[in-house]
PyMOL Python script that loads the backbone (N, CA, C, O; Angstrom):
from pymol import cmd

cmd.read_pdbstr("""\
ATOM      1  N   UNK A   1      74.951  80.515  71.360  1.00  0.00           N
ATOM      2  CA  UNK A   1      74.227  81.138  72.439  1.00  0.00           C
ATOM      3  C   UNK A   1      73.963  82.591  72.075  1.00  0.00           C
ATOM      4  O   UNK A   1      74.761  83.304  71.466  1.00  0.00           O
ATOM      5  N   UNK A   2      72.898  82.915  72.461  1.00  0.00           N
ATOM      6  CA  UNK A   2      72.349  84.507  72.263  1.00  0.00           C
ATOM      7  C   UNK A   2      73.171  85.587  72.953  1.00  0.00           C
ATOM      8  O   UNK A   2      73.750  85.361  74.016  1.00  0.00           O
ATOM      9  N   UNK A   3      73.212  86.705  72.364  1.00  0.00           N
ATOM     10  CA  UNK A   3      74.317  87.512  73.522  1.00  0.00           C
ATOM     11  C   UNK A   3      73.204  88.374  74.048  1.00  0.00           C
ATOM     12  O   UNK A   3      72.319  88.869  73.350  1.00  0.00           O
ATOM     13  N   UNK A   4      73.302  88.472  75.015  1.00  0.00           N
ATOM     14  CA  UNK A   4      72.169  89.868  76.141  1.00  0.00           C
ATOM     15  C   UNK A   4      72.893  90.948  76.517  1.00  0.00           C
ATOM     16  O   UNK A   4      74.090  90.804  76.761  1.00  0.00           O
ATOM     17  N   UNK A   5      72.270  92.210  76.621  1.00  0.00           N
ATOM     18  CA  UNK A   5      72.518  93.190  77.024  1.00  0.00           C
ATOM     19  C   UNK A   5      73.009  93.573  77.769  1.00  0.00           C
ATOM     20  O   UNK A   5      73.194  92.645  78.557  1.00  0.00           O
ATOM     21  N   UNK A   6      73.487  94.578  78.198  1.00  0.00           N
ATOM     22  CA  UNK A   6      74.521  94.781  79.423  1.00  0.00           C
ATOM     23  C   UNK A   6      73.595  94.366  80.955  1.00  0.00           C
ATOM     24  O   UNK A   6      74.190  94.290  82.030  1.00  0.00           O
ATOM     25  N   UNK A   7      72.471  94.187  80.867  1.00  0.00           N
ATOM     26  CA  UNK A   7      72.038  93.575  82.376  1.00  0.00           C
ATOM     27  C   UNK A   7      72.412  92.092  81.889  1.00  0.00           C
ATOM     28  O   UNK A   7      72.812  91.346  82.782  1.00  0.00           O
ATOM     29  N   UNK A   8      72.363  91.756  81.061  1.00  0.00           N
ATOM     30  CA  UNK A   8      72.053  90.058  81.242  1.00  0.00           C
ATOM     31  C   UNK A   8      71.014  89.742  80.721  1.00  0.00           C
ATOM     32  O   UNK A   8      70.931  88.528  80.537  1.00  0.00           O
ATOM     33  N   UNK A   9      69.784  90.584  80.248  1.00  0.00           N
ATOM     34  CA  UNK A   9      68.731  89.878  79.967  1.00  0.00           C
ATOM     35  C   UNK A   9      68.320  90.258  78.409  1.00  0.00           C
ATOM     36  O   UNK A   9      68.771  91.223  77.791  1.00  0.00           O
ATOM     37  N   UNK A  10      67.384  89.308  77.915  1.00  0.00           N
ATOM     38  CA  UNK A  10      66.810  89.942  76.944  1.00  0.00           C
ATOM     39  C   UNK A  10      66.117  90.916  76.787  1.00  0.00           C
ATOM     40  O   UNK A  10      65.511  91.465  77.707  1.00  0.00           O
ATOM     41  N   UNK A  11      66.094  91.394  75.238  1.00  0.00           N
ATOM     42  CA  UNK A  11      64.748  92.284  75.168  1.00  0.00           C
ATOM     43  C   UNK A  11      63.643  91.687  75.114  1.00  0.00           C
ATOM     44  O   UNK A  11      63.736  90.478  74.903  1.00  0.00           O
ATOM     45  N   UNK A  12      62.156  92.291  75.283  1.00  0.00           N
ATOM     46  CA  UNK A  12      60.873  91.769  75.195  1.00  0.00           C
ATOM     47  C   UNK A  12      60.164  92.528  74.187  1.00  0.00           C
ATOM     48  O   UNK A  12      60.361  93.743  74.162  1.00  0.00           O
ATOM     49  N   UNK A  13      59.216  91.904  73.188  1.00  0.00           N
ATOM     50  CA  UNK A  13      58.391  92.514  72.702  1.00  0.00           C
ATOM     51  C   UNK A  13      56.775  91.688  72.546  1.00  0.00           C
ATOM     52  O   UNK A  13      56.707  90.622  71.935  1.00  0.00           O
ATOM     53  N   UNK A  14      55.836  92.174  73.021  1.00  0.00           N
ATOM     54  CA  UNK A  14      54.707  91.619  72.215  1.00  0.00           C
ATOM     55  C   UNK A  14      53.958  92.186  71.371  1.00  0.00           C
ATOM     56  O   UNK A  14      53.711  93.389  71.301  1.00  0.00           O
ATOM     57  N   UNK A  15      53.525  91.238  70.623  1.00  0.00           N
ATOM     58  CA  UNK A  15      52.876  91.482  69.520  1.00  0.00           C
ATOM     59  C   UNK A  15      51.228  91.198  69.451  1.00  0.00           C
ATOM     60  O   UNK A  15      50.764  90.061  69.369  1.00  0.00           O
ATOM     61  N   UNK A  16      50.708  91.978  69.481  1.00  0.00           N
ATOM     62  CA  UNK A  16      48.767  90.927  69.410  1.00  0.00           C
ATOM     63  C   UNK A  16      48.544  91.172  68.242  1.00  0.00           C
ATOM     64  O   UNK A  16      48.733  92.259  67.694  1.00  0.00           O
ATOM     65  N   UNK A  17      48.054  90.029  67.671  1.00  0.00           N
ATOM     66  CA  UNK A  17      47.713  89.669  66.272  1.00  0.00           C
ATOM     67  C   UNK A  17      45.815  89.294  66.482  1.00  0.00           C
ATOM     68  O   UNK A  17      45.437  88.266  67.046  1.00  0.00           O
ATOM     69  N   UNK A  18      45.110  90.053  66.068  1.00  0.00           N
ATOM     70  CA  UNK A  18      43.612  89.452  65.955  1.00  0.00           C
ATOM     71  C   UNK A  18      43.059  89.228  64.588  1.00  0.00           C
ATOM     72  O   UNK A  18      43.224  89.954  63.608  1.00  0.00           O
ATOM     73  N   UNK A  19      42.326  88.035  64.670  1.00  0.00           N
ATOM     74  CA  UNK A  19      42.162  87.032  63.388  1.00  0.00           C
ATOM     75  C   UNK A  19      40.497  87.385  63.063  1.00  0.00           C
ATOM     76  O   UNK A  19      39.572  86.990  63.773  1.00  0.00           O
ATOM     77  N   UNK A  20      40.381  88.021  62.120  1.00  0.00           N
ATOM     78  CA  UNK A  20      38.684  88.257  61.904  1.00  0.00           C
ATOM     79  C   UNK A  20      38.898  88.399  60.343  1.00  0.00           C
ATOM     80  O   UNK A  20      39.835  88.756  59.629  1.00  0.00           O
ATOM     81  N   UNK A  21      37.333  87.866  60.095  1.00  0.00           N
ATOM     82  CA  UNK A  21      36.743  87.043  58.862  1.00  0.00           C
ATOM     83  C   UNK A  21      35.641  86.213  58.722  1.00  0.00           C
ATOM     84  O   UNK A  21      35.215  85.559  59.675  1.00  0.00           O
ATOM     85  N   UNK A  22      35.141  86.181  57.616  1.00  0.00           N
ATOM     86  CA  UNK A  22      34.140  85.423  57.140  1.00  0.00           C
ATOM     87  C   UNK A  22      34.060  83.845  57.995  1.00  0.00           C
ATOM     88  O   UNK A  22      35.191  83.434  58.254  1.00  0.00           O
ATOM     89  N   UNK A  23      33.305  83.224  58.309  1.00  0.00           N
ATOM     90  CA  UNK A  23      33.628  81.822  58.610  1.00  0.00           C
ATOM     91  C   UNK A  23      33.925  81.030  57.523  1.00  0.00           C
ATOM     92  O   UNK A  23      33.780  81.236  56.318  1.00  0.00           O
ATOM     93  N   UNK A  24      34.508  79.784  58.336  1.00  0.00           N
ATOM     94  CA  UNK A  24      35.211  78.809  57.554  1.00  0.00           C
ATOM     95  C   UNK A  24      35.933  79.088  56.407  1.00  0.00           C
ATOM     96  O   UNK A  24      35.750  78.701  55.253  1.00  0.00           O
ATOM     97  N   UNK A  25      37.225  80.194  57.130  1.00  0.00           N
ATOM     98  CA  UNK A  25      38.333  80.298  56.033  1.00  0.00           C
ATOM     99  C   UNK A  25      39.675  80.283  56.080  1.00  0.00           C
ATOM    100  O   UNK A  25      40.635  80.713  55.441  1.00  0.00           O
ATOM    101  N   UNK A  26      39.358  79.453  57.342  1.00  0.00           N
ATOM    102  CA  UNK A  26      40.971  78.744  57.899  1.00  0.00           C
ATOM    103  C   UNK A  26      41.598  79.899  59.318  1.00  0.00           C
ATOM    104  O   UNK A  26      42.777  79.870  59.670  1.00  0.00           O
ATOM    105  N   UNK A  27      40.681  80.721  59.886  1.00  0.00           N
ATOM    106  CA  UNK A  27      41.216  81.591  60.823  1.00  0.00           C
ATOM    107  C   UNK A  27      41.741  80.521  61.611  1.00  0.00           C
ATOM    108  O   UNK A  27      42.938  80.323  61.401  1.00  0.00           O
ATOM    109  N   UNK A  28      41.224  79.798  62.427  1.00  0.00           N
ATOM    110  CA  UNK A  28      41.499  79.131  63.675  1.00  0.00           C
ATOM    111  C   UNK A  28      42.536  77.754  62.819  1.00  0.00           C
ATOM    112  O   UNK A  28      42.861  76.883  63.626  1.00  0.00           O
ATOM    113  N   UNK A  29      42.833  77.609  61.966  1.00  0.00           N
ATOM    114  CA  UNK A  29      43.661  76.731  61.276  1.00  0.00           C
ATOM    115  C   UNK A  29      45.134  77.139  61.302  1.00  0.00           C
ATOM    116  O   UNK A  29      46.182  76.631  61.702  1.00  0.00           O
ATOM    117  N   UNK A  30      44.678  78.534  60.564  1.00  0.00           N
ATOM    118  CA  UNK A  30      45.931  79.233  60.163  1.00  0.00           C
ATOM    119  C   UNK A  30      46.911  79.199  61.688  1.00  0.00           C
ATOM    120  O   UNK A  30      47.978  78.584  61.694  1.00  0.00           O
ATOM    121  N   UNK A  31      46.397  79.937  62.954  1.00  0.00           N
ATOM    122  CA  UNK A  31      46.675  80.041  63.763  1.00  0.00           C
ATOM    123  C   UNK A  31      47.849  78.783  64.796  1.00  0.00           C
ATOM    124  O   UNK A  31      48.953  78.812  65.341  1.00  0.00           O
ATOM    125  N   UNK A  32      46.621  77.722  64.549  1.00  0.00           N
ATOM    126  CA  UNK A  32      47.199  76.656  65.297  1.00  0.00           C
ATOM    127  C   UNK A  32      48.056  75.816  64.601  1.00  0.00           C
ATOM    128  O   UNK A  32      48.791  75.040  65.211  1.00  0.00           O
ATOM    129  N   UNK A  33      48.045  75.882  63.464  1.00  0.00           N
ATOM    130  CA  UNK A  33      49.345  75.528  62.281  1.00  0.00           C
ATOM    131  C   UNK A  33      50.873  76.693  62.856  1.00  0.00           C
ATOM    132  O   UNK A  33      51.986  76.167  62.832  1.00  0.00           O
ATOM    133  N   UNK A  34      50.804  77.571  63.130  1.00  0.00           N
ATOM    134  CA  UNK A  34      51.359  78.608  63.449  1.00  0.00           C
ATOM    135  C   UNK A  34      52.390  78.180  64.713  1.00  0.00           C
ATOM    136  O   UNK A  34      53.555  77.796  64.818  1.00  0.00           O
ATOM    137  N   UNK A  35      51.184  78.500  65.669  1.00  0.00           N
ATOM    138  CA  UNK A  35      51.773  77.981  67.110  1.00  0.00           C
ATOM    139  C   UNK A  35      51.831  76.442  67.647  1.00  0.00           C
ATOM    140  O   UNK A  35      52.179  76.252  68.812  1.00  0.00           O
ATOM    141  N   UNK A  36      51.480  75.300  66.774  1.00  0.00           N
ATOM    142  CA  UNK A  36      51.573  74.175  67.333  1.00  0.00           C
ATOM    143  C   UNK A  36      52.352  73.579  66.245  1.00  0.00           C
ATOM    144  O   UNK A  36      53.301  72.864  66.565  1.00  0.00           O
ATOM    145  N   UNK A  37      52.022  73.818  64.673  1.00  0.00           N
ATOM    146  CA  UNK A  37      53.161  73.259  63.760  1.00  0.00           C
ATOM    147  C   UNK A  37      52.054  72.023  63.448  1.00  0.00           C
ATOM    148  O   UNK A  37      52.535  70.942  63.108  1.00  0.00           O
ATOM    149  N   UNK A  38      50.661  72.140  63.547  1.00  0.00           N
ATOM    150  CA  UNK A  38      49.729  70.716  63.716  1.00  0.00           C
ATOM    151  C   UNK A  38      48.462  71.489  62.611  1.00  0.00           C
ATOM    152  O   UNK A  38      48.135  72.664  62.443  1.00  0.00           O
ATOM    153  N   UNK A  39      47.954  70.098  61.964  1.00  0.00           N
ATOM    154  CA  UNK A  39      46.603  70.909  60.977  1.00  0.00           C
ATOM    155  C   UNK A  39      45.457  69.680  61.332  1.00  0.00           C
ATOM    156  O   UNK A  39      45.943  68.549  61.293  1.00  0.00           O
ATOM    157  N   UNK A  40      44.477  69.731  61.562  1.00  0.00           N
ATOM    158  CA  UNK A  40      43.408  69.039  61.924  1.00  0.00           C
ATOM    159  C   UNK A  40      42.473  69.099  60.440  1.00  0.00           C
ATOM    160  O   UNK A  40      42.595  70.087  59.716  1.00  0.00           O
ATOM    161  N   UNK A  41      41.848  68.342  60.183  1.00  0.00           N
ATOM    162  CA  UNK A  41      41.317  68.199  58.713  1.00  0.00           C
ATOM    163  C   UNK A  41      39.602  68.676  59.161  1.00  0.00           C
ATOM    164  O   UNK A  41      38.936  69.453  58.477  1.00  0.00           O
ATOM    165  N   UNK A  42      39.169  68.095  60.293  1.00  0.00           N
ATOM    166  CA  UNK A  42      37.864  68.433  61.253  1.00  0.00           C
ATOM    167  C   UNK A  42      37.566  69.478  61.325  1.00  0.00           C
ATOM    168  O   UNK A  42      38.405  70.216  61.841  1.00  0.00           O
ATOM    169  N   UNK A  43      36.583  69.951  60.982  1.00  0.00           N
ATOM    170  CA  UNK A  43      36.291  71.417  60.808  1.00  0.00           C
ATOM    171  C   UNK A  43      35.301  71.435  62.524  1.00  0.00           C
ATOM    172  O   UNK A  43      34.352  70.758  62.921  1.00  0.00           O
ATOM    173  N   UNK A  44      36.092  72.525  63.145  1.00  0.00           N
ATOM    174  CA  UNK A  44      34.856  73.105  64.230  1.00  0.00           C
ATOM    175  C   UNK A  44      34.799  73.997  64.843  1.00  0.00           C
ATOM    176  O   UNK A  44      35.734  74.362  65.555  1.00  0.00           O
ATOM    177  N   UNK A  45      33.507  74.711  64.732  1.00  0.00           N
ATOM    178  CA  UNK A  45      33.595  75.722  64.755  1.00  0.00           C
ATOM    179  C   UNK A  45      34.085  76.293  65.929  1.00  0.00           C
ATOM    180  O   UNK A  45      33.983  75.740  67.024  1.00  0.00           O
ATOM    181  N   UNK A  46      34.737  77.629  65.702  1.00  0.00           N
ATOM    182  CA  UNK A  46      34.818  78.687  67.037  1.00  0.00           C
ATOM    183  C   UNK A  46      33.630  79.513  67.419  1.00  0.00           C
ATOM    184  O   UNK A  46      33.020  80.312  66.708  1.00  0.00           O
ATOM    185  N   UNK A  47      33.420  79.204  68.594  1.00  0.00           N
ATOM    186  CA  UNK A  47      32.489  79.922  69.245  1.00  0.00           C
ATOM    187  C   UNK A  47      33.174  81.110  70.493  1.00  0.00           C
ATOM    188  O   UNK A  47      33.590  80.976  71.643  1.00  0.00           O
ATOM    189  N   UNK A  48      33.044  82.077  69.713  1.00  0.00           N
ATOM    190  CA  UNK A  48      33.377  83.269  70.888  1.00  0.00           C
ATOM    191  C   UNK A  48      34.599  83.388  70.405  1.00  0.00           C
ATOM    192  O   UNK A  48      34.707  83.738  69.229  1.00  0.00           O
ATOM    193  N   UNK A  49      35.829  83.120  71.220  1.00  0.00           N
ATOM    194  CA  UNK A  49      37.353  83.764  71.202  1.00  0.00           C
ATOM    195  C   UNK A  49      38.212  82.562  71.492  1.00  0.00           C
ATOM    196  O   UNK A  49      37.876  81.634  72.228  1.00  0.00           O
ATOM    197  N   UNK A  50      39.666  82.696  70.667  1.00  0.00           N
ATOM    198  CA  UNK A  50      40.098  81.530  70.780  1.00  0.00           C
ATOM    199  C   UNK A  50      41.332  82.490  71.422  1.00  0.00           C
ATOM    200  O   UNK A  50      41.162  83.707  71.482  1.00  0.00           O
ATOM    201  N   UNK A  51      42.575  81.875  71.896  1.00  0.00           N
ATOM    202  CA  UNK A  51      43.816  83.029  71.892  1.00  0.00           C
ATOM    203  C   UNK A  51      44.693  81.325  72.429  1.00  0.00           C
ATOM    204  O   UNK A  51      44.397  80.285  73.018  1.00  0.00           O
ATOM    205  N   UNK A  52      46.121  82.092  71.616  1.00  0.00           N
ATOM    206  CA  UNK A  52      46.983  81.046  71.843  1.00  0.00           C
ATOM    207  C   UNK A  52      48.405  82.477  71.610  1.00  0.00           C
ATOM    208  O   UNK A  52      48.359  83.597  71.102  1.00  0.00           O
ATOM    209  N   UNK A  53      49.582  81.639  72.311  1.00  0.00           N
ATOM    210  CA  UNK A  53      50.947  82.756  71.877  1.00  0.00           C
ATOM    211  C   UNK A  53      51.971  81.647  71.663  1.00  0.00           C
ATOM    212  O   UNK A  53      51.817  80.430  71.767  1.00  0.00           O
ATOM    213  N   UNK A  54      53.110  82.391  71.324  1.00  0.00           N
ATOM    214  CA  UNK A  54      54.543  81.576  70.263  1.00  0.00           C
ATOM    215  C   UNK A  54      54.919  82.705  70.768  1.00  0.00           C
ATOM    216  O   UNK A  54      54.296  83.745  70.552  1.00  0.00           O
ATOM    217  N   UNK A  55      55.970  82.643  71.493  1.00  0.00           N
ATOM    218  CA  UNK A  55      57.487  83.149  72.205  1.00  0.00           C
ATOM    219  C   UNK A  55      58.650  82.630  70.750  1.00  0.00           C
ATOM    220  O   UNK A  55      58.907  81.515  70.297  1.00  0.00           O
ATOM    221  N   UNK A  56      59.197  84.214  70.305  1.00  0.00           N
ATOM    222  CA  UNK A  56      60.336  83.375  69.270  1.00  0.00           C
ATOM    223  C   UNK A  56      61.600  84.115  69.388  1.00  0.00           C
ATOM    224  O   UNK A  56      61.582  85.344  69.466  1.00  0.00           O
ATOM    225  N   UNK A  57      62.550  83.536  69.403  1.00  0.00           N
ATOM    226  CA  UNK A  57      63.860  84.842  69.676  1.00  0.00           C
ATOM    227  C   UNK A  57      64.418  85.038  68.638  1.00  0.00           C
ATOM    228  O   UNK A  57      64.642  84.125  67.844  1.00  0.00           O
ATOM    229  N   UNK A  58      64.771  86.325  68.423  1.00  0.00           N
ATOM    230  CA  UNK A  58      65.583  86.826  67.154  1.00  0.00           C
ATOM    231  C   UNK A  58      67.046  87.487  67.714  1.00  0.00           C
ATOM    232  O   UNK A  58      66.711  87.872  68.834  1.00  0.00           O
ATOM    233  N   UNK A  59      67.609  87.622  67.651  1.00  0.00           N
ATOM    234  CA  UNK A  59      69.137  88.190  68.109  1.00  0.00           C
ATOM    235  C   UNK A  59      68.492  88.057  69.879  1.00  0.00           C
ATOM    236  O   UNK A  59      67.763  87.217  70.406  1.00  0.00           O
ATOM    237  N   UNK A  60      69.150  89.283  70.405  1.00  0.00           N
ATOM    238  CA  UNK A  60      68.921  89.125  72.033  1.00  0.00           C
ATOM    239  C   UNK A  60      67.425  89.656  72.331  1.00  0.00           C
ATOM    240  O   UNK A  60      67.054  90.171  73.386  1.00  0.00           O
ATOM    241  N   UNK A  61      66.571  89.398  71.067  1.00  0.00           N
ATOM    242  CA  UNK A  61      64.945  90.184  71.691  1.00  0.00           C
ATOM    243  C   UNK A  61      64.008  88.919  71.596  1.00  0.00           C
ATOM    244  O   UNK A  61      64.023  88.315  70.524  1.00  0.00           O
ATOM    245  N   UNK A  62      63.160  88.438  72.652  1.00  0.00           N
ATOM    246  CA  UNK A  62      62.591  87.393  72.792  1.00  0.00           C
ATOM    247  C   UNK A  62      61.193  88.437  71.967  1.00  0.00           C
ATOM    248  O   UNK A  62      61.010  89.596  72.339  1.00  0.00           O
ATOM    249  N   UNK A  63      60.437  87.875  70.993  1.00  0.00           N
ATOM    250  CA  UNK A  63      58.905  87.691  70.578  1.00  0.00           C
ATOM    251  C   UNK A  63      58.247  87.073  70.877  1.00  0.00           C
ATOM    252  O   UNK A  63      58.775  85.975  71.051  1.00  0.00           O
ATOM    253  N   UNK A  64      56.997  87.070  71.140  1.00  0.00           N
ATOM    254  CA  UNK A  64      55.821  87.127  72.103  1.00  0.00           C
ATOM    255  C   UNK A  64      54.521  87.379  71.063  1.00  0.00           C
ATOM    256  O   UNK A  64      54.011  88.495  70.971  1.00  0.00           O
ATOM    257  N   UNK A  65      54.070  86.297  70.339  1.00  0.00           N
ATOM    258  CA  UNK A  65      52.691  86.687  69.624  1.00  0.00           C
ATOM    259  C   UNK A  65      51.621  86.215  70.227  1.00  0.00           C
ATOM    260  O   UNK A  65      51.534  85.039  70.582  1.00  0.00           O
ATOM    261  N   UNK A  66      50.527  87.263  70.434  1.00  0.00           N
ATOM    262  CA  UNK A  66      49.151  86.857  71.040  1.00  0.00           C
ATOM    263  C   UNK A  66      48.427  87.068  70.107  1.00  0.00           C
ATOM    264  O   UNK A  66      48.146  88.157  69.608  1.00  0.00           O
ATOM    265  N   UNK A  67      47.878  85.438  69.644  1.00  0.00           N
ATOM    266  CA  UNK A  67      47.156  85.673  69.010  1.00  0.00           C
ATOM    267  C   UNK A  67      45.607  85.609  69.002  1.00  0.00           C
ATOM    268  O   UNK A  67      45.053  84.534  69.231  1.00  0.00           O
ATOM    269  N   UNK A  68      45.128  86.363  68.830  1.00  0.00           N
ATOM    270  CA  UNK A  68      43.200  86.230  69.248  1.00  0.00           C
ATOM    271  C   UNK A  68      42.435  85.784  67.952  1.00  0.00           C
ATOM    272  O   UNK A  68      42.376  86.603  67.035  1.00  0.00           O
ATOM    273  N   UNK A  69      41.947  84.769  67.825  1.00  0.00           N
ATOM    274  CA  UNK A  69      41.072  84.403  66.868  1.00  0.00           C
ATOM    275  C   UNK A  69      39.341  84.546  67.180  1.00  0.00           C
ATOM    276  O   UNK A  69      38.502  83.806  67.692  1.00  0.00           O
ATOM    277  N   UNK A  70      39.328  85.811  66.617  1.00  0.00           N
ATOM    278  CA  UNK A  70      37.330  86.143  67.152  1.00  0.00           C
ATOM    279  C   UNK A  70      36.879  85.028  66.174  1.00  0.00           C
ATOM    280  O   UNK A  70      37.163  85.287  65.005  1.00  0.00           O
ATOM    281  N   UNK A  71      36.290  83.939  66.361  1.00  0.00           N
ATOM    282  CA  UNK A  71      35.185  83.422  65.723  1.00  0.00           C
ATOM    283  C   UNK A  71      33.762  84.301  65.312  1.00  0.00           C
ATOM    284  O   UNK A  71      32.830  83.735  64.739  1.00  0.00           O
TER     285      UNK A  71
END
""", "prot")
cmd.dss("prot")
cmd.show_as("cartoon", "prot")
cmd.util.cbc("prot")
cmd.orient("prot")
């Protein structure tokens, strides 16, 4: 079990991560390999903005990545 701070709770941090690049070079791949642990072979495109996050804990500080994929 994690140990918390003298309130009881964790720390928080977020992080925003934005994904820009050339098309079709695995932005929106990379990503959802990331936060889902899944790879789709189907290529399609992003149109506009994608955003997904992954909560990860390291000692008593919970992480928080937002990630924005601009298509």
């Amino acid at each position: 079990m994690a140990a918390t701070g003298e309130s009881g709770k964790k720390n928080g941090v977020v992080i925003k991560v934005g994904m820009v690049g050339d098309s079709q070079i695995g932005k929106t791949s990379l990503m959802v390999k990331y936060v889902e642990g899944s790879f789709d072979e189907d290529y399609v495109q992003t149109l506009g903005v994608n955003f997904m996050e992954k909560t990860i804990s390291i000692r008593n500080t919970e992480i928080t990545f937002s990630i924005w994929d601009l298509g």
